[in-house]
C-alpha positions as CSV (number, residue, x, y, z in Angstrom):
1,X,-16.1,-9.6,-2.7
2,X,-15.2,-6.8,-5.2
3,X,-12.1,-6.4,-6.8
4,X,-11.0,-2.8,-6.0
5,X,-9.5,-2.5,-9.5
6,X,-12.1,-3.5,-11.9
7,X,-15.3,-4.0,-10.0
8,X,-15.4,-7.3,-10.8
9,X,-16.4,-10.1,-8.6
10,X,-14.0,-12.5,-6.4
11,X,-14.6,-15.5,-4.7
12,X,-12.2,-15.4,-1.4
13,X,-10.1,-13.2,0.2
14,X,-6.4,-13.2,-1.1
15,X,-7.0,-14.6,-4.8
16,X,-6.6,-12.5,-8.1
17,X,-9.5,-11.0,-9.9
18,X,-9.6,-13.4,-12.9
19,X,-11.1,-9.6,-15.1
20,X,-7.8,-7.8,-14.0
21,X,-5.2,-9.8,-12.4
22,X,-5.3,-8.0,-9.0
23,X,-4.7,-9.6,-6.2
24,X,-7.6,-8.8,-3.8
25,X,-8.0,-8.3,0.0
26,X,-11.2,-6.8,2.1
27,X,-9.8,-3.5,2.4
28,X,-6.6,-3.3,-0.1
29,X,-5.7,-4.6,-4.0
30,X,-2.2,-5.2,-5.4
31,X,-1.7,-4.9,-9.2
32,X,1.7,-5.7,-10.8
33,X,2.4,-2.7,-13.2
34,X,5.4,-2.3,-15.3
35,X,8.1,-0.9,-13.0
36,X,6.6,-1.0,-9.6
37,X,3.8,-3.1,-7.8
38,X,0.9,-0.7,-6.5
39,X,-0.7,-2.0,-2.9
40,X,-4.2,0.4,-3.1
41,X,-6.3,0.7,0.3
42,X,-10.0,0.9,-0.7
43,X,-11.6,1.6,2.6
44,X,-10.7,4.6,4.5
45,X,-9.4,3.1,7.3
46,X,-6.4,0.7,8.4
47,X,-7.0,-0.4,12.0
48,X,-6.4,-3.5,14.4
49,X,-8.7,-5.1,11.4
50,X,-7.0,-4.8,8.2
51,X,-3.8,-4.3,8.9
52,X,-1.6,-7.0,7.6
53,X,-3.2,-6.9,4.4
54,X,-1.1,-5.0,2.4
55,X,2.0,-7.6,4.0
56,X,-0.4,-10.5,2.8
57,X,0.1,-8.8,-0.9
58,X,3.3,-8.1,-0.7
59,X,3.8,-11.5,0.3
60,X,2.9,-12.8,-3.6
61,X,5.3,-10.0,-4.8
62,X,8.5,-10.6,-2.9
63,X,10.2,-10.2,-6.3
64,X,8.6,-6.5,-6.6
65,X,11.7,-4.4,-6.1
66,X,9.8,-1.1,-6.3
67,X,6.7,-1.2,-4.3
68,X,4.3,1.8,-4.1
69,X,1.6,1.7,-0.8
70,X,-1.2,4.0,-1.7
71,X,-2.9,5.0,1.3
72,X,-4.8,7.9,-0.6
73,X,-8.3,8.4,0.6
74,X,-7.2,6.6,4.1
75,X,-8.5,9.2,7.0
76,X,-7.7,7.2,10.2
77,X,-4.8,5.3,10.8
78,X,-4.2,3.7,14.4
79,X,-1.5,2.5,16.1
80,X,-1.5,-1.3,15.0
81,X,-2.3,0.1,11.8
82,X,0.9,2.3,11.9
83,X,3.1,0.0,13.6
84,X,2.6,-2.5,10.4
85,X,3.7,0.1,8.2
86,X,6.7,0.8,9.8
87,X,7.1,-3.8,9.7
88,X,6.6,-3.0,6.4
89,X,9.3,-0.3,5.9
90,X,11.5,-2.9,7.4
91,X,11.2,-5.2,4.8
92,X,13.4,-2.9,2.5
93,X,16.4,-4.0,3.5
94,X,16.3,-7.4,4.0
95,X,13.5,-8.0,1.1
96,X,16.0,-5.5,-1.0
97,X,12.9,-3.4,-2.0
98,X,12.2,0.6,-2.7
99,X,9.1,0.7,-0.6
100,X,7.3,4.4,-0.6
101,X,3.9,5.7,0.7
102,X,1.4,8.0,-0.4
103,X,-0.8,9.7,2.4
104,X,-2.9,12.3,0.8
105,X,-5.3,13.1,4.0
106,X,-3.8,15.7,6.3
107,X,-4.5,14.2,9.7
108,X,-2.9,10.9,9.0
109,X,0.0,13.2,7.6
110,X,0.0,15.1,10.8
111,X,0.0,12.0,12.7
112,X,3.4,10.5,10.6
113,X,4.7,13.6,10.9
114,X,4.4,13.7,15.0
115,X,5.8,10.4,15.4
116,X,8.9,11.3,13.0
117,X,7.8,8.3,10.6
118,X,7.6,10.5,7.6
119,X,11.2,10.0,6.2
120,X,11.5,6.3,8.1
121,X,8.6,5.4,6.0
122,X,9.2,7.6,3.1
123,X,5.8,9.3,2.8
124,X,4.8,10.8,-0.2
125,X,2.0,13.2,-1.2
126,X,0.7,11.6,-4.0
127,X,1.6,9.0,-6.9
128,X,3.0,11.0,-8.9
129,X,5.4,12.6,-6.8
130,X,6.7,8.7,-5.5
131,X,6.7,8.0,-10.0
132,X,8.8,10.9,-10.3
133,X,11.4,10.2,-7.4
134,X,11.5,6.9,-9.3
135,X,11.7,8.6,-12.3
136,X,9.2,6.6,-14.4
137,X,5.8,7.7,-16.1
138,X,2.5,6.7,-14.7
């Protein structure tokens, strides 16, 4: 398997890339930046399939008290897929973390925003608009 972060090769599923310290699933990477930890998708789809990954990574961070959830370059979301972002969302108040999403692709946005998950999932744009709210640099 590939780490999405470096390109590097990784033996199994849920260990970090020795190159770049991810953390690597199938179809997400977690990295441990300075103020926040960044959950990346890397295929454009979370389904039925992949869905608890992200949770898997967040999982090694529980101390992670600003998490960022990049689903940029995601363009179909179903409803398991949804349903564990919202589990997710939950996690803020009893894991005490800041937990924000980026959705760049406009169906998926359409789809939040249909539900009325945008602000119960605090969906952003792009990373730079969730670094700003946060008021840190890149």
């Amino acid at each position: 398997m590939e780490c999405g972060g470096c390109g590097a090769r990784v033996k199994n599923n849920g260990e970090e890339c020795s190159s770049c310290g991810c953390y690597v699933t199938t179809s997400f990477f977690g990295r441990r930046l300075d103020k926040y930890y960044w959950v990346k998708a890397v295929m454009d789809t979370v389904d039925y399939l992949n869905r608890q990954e992200p949770a898997i990574l967040l999982n090694l961070h529980k101390k992670s008290k600003r998490v960022l959830i990049d689903l940029s370059g995601v363009k179909f979301i179903d409803s398991m897929g949804i349903g564990e972002l919202v589990a997710l969302s939950d996690r803020q108040g009893y894991m005490n973390q800041d937990i924000r999403f980026v959705v760049d692709n406009e169906s998926v946005y359409r789809s939040l925003e249909s539900l009325g998950l945008l602000h119960v999932l605090d969906v952003h744009k792009s990373v730079e608009e969730v670094l700003g709210v946060w008021d840190i640099g890149k």
